[in-house]
One Martini backbone bead per residue (centre of mass of N, CA, C, O) as a GRO file, in nm:
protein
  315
    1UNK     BB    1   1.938  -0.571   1.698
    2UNK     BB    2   1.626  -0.541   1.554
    3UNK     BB    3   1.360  -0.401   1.435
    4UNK     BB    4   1.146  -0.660   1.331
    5UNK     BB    5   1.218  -0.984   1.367
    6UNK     BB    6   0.912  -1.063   1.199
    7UNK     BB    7   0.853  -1.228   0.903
    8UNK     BB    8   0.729  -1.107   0.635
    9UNK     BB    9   0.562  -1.154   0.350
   10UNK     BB   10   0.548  -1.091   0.044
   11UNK     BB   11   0.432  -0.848  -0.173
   12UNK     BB   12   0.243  -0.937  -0.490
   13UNK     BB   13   0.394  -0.646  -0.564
   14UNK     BB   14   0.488  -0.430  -0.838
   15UNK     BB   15   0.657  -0.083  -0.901
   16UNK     BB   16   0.686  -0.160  -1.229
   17UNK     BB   17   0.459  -0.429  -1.365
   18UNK     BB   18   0.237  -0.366  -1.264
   19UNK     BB   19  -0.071  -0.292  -1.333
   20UNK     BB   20  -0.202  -0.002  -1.368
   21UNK     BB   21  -0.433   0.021  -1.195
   22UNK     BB   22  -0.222  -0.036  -0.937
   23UNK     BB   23   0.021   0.199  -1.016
   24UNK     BB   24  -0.207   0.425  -0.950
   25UNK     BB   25  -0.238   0.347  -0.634
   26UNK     BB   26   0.102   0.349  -0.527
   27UNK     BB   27   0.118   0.647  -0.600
   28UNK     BB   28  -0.097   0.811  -0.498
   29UNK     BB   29  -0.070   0.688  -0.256
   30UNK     BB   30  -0.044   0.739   0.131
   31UNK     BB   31   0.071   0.631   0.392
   32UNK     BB   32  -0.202   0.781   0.543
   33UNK     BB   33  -0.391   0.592   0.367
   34UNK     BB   34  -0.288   0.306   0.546
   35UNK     BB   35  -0.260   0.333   0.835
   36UNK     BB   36  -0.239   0.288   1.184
   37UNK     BB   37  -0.367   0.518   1.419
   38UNK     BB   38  -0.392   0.294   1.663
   39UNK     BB   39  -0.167   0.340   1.883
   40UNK     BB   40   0.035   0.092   2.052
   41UNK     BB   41   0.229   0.242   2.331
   42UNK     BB   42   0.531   0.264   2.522
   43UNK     BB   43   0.755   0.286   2.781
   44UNK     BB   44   1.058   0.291   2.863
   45UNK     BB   45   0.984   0.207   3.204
   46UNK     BB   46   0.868  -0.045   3.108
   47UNK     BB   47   0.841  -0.359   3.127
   48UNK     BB   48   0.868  -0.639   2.944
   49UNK     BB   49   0.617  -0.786   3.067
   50UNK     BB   50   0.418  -0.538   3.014
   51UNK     BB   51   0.431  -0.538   2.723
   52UNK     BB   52   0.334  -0.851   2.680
   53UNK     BB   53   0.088  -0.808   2.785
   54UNK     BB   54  -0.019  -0.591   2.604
   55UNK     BB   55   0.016  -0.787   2.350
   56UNK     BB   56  -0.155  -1.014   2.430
   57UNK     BB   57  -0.437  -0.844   2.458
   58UNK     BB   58  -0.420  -0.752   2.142
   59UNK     BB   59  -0.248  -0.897   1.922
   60UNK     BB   60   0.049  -0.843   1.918
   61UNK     BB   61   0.409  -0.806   1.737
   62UNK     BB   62   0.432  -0.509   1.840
   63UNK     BB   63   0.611  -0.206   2.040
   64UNK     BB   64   0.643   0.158   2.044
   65UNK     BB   65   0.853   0.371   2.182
   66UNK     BB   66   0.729   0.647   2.407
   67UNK     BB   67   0.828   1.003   2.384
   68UNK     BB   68   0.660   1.276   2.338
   69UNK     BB   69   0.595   1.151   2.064
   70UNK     BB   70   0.835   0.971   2.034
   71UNK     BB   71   1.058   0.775   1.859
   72UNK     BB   72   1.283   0.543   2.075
   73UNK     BB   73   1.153   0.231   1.989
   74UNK     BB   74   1.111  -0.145   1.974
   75UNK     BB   75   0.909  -0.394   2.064
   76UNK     BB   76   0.881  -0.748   2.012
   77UNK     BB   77   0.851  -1.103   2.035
   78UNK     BB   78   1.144  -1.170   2.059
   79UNK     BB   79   1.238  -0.975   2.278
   80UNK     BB   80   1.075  -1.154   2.469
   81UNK     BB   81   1.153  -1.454   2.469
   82UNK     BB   82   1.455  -1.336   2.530
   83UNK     BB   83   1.387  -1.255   2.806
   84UNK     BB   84   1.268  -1.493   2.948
   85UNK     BB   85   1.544  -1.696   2.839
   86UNK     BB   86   1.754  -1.466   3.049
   87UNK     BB   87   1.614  -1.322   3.303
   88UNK     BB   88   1.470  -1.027   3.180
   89UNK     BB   89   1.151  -0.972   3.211
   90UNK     BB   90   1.179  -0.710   3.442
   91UNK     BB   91   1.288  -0.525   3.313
   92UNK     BB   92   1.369  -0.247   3.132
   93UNK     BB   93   1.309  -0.153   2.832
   94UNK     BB   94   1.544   0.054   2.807
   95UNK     BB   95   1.742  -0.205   2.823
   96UNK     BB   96   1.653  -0.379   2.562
   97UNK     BB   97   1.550  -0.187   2.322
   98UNK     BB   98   1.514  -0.123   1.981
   99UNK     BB   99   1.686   0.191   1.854
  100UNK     BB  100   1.728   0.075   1.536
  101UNK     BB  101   1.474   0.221   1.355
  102UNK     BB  102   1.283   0.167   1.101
  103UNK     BB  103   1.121   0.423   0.904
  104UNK     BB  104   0.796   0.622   0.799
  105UNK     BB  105   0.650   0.851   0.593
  106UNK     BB  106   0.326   1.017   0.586
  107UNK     BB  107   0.406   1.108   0.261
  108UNK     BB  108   0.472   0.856   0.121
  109UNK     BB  109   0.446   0.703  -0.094
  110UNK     BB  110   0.331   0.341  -0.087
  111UNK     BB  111   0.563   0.213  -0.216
  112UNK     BB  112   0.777   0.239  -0.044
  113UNK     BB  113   0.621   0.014   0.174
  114UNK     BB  114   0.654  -0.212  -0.043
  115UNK     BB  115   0.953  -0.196  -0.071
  116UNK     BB  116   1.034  -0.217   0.263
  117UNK     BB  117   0.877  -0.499   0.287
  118UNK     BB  118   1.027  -0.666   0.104
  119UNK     BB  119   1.341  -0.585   0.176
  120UNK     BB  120   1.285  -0.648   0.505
  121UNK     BB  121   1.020  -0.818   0.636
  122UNK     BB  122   0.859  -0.699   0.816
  123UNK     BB  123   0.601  -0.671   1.011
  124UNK     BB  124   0.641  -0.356   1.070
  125UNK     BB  125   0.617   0.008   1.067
  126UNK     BB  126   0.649   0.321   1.150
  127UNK     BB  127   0.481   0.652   1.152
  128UNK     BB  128   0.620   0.940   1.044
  129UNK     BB  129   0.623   1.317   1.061
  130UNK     BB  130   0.744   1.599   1.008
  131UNK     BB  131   0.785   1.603   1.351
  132UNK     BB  132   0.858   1.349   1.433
  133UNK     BB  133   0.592   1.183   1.481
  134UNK     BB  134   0.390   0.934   1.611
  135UNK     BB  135   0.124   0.830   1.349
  136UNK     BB  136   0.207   0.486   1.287
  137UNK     BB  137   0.162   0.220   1.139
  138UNK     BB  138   0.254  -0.075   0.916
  139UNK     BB  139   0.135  -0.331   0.747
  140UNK     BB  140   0.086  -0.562   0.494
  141UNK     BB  141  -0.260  -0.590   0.561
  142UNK     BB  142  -0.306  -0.271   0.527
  143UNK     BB  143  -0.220  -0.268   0.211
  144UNK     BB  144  -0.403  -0.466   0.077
  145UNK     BB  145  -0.683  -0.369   0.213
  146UNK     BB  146  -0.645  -0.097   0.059
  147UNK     BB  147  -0.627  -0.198  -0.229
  148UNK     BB  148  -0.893  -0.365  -0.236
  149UNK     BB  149  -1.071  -0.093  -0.204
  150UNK     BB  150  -0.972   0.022  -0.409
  151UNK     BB  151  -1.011  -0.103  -0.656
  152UNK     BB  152  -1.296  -0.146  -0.640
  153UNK     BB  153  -1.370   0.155  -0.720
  154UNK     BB  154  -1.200   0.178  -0.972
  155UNK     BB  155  -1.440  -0.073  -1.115
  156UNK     BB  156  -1.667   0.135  -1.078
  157UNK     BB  157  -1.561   0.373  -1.208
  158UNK     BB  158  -1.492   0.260  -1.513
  159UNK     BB  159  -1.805   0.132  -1.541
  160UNK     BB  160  -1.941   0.428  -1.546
  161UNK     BB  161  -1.774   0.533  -1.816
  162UNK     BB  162  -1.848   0.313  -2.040
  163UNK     BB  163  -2.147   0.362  -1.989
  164UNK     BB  164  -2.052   0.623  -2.108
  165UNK     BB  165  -2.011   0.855  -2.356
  166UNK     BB  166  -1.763   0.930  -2.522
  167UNK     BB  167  -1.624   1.212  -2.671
  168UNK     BB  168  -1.545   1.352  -2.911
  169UNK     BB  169  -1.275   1.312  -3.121
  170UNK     BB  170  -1.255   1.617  -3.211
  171UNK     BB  171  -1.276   1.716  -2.937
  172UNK     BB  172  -1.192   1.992  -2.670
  173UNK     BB  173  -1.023   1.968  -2.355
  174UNK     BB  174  -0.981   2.115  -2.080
  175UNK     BB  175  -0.732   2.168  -1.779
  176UNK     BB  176  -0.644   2.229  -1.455
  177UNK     BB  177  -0.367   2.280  -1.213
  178UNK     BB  178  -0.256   2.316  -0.878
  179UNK     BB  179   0.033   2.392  -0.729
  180UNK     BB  180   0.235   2.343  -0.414
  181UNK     BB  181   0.495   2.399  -0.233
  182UNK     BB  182   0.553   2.054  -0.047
  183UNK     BB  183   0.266   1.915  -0.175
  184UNK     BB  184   0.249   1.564  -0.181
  185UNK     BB  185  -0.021   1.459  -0.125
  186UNK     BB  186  -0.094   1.634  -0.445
  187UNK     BB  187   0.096   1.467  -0.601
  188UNK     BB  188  -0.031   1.337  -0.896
  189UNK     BB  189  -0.324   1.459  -1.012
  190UNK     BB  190  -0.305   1.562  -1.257
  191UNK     BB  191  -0.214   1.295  -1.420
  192UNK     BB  192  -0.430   1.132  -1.302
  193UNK     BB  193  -0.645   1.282  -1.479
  194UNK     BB  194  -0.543   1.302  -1.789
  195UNK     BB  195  -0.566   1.031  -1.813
  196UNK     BB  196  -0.818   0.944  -1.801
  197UNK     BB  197  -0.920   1.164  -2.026
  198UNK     BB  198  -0.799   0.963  -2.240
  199UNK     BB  199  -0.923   0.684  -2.168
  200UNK     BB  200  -1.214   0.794  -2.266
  201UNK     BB  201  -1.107   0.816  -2.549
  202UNK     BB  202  -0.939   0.589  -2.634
  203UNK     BB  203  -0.607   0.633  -2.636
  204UNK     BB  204  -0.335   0.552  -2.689
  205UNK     BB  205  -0.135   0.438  -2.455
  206UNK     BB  206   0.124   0.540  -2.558
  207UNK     BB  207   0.029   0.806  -2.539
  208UNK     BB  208  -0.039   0.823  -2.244
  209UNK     BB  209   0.228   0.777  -2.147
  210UNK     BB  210   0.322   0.969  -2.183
  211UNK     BB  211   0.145   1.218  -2.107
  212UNK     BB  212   0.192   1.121  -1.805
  213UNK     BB  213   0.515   1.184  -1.769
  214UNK     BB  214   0.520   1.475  -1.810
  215UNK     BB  215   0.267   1.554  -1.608
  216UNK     BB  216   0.437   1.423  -1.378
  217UNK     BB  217   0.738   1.571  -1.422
  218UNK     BB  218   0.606   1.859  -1.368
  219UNK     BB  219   0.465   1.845  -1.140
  220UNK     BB  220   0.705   1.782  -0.927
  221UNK     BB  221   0.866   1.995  -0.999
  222UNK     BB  222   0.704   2.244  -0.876
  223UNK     BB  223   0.704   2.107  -0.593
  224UNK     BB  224   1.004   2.115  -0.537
  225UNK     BB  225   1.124   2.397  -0.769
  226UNK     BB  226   0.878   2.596  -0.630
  227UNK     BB  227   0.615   2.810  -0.585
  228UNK     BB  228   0.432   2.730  -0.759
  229UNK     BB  229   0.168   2.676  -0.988
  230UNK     BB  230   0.049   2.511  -1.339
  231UNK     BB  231  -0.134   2.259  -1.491
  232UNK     BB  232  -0.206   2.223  -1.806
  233UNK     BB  233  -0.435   2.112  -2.076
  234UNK     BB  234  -0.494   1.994  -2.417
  235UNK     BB  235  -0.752   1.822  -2.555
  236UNK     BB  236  -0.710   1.754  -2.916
  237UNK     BB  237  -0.754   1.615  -3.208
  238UNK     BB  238  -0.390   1.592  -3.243
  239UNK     BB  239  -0.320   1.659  -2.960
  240UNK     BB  240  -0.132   1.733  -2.668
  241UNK     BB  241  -0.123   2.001  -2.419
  242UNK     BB  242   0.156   2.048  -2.175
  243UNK     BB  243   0.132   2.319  -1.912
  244UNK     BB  244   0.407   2.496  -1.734
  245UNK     BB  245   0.368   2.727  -1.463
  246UNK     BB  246   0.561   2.913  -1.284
  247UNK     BB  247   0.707   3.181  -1.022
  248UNK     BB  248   0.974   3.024  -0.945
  249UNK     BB  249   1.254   3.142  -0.917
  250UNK     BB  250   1.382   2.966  -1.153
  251UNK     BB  251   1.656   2.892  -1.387
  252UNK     BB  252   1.996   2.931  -1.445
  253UNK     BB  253   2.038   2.622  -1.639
  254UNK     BB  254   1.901   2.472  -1.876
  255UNK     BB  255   2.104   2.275  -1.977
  256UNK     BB  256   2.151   2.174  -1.757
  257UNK     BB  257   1.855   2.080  -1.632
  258UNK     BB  258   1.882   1.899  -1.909
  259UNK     BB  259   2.029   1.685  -1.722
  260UNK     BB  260   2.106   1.373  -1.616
  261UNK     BB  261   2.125   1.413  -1.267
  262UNK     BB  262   2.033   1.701  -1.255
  263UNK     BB  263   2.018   1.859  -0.900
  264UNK     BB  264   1.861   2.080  -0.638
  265UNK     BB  265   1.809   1.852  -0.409
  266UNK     BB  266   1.750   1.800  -0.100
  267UNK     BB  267   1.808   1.559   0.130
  268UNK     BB  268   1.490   1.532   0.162
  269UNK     BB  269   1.401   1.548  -0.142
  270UNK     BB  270   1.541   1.248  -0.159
  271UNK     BB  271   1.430   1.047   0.070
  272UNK     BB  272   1.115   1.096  -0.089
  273UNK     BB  273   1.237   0.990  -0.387
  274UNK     BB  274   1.310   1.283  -0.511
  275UNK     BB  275   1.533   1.457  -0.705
  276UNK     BB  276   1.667   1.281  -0.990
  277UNK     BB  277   1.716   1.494  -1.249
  278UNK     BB  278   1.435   1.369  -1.441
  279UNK     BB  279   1.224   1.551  -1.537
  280UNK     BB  280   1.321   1.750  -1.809
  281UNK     BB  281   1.400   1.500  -1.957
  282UNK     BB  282   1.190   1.338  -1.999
  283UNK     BB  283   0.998   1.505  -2.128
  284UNK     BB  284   1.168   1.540  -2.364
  285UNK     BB  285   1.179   1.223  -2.463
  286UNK     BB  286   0.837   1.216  -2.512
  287UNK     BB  287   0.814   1.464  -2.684
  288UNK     BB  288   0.748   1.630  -2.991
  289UNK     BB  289   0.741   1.883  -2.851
  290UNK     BB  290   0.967   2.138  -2.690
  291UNK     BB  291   0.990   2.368  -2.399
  292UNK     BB  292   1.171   2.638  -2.260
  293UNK     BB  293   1.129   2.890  -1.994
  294UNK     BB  294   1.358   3.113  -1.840
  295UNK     BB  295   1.393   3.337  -1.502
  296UNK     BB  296   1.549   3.456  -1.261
  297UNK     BB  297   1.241   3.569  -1.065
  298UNK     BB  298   0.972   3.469  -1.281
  299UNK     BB  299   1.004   3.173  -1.403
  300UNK     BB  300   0.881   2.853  -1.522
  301UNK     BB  301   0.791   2.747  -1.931
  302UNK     BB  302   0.640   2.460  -1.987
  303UNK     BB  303   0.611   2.282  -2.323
  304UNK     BB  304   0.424   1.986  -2.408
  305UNK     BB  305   0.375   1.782  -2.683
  306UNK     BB  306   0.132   1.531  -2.806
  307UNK     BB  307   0.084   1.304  -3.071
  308UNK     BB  308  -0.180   1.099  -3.185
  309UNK     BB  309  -0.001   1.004  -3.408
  310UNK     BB  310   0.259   0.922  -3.192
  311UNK     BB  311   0.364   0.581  -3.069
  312UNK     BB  312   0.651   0.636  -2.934
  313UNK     BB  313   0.903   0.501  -2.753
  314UNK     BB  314   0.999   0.547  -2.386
  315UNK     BB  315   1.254   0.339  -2.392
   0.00000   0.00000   0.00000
């Protein structure tokens, strides 16, 4: 049996290529800001019937078994129509339901539910919470709805950015971030925000883009492998300084640290797609100066500039 073989067509979105506009909301959402958590859900005892019966009530096509709050499998209508079709539409669910189960974390970037959605097919997916608890639903119907009432905002928001003026451009603007140790919620703010900041000056894409990776990179860097710290921007006449300081652990080898693909990210936090130990490499690949100081027990120091009149390419 699978987990919910009624199948869901490609959401016409991609997690690589698509508008930036696109690409900054389904990194930014998080999965429980676009699940349905009005979950209607059933018990193992429950016969197939009854399951049915519940289906065909609410006009859904598909229900989760759930004890004291746990997701234990998954009744689809696939497998009622095999139950009426082999004359065991009375058993109890519990020798029926399919039990190997692919589910999501409610606090997983969106991307993830639109890879999973594309890559599974699936009508819908169980939305787990950190403590395993099933706390929503999630359809492809979901993922779209919320893109466009998102985008929607979005293109409010634009509109009223061009129609005020731009900062001027010899003018300098500061801003702060702070991280808290896997607060993935918030991660992604710093990022996002310094981004608009530069969009409304006007600044090269190609700057932009750099600007985004390293602030970005060094934020979830603070989440994943520190106990907090702060991202700090200085956007100048000629160039853009992004510093990062977190208070620790901080790191044993910078030079190990900054070679791609080492990372000493536990397996939850490569699970939620992060700790591929391209933080500090990419970083440092798109900066036009780079420093970093670090001392174990003391925090570690990134500080990364880049300059507005250098659109070197990121790829």
């Amino acid at each position: 049996m699978t987990n919910q073989p009624i199948m869901s067509p490609d959401i016409p979105i991609s997690t690589v290529d698509s508008p930036s506009i696109v690409l900054e909301l389904i990194y930014q959402l998080k999965i429980k800001d676009v699940m349905c958590q009005a979950v209607i859900s059933g018990k193992a005892t429950d016969t197939m019937r009854h399951i049915q019966k519940v289906m065909r009530e609410n006009y859904i096509t598909g229900i989760p078994i759930v004890e004291d709050q746990r997701l234990v499998g998954l009744v689809s209508i696939d497998d009622i129509v095999t139950a009426l079709d082999k004359g065991y539409i009375d058993r109890p669910v519990s020798e029926r339901m399919t039990r190997n189960v692919i589910v999501l974390e409610d606090d997983m970037p969106l991307s993830f539910a639109i890879s999973y959605l594309n890559k599974y097919r699936y009508g819908r997916f169980p939305v787990l919470n950190k403590q395993q608890e099933l706390v929503g639903i999630l359809t492809s119907k979901d993922v779209v709805r919320t893109l466009l009432v998102e985008m929607n905002r979005e293109v409010l928001r634009l509109e009223k950015i061009y129609q005020n003026a731009a900062g001027p451009a010899g003018s300098f603007s500061e801003m702060e971030f702070a991280t808290v140790r896997y607060d993935f919620e918030l991660a992604g703010r710093a990022s996002t925000e310094i981004k608009k900041a530069l969009k409304q000056r006007s600044i090269d894409p190609k700057i932009i883009r750099r600007v985004a990776i390293a602030s970005y990179e060094l934020e979830i860097n603070q989440v994943v492998h520190s106990n907090g710290g702060t991202i700090s921007c200085s956007i100048q006449p000629d160039r853009v300084v992004i510093l990062a300081v977190d208070g620790g652990p901080g790191i044993a080898d910078v030079n190990l640290a900054l070679q791609e693909g080492w990372s000493t990210a536990n397996e939850w936090i490569r699970s939620l797609g992060f700790g591929a130990g391209m933080g500090l490499a990419n970083t440092k690949r798109v900066s036009d100066e780079f420093q970093i100081k670090s001392a174990m027990g003391s925090g570690t120091t990134v500080r990364s500039v880049v300059f507005l009149s250098s659109p070197k390419e990121t790829s």
